[in-house]
N, C-alpha and C positions, 0 to 999 in steps of 0.2 A: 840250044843246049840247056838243061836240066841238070843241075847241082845234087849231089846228093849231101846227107848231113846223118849226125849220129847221137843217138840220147839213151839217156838210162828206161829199161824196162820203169815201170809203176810211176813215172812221169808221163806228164802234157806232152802228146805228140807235137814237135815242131809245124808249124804251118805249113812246111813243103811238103807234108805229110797228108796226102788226099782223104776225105772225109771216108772217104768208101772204107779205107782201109781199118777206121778206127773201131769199130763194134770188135772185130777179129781181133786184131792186136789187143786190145782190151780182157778178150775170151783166151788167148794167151796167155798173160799175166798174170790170170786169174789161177789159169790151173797151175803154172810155175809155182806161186805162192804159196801153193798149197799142196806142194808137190816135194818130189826128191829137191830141188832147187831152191828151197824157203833156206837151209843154212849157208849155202854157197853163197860170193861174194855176186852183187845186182848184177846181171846181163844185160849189156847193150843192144841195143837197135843198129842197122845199119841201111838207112833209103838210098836206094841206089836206082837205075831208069835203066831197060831192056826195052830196046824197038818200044822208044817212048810209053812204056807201060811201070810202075813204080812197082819195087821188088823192096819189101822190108825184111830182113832178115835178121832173127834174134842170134847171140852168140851160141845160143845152144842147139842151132842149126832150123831151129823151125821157118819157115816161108811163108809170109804172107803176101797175093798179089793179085793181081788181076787178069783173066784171060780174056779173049778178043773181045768176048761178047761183054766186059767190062763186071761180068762177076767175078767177087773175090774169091781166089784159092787159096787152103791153108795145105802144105807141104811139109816134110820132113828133108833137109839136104841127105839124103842116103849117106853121102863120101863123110859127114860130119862123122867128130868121134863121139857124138854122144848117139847116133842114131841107134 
């Protein structure tokens, strides 16, 4: 079993946090920052494991994750309200 955990956008990914993920989530933050989202209050992270594969998801619905073949996917949650 696989723990999930939660941290602030523009912080040090937690170590449960697979290296794969980190370039993307990084490439994230970046455009948040500099985006609609620089006066909003910081968005969270949330690592969570799907059929053992790690799903991060920022609160502002974006998805970062990996598909079978272990490339990272960057997503938008459609059902999100900021989609």
């Amino acid at each position: 079993m696989q723990l999930g955990t939660r941290w602030d956008a523009r912080t040090t990914p937690p170590k449960a946090v697979p290296a794969e993920l980190h370039p993307q989530i990084a490439a994230v933050e970046n455009l948040i920052s500099e985006g609609q989202w620089a006066s909003q209050p910081t968005p969270r992270w949330t690592l969570t494991w799907l059929e053992g594969r790690p799903v991060a998801e920022l609160d502002t619905g974006v998805i970062v994750t990996l598909d079978r073949d272990g490339e990272v996917i960057v997503r938008h949650d459609e059902d999100d309200e900021f989609a």
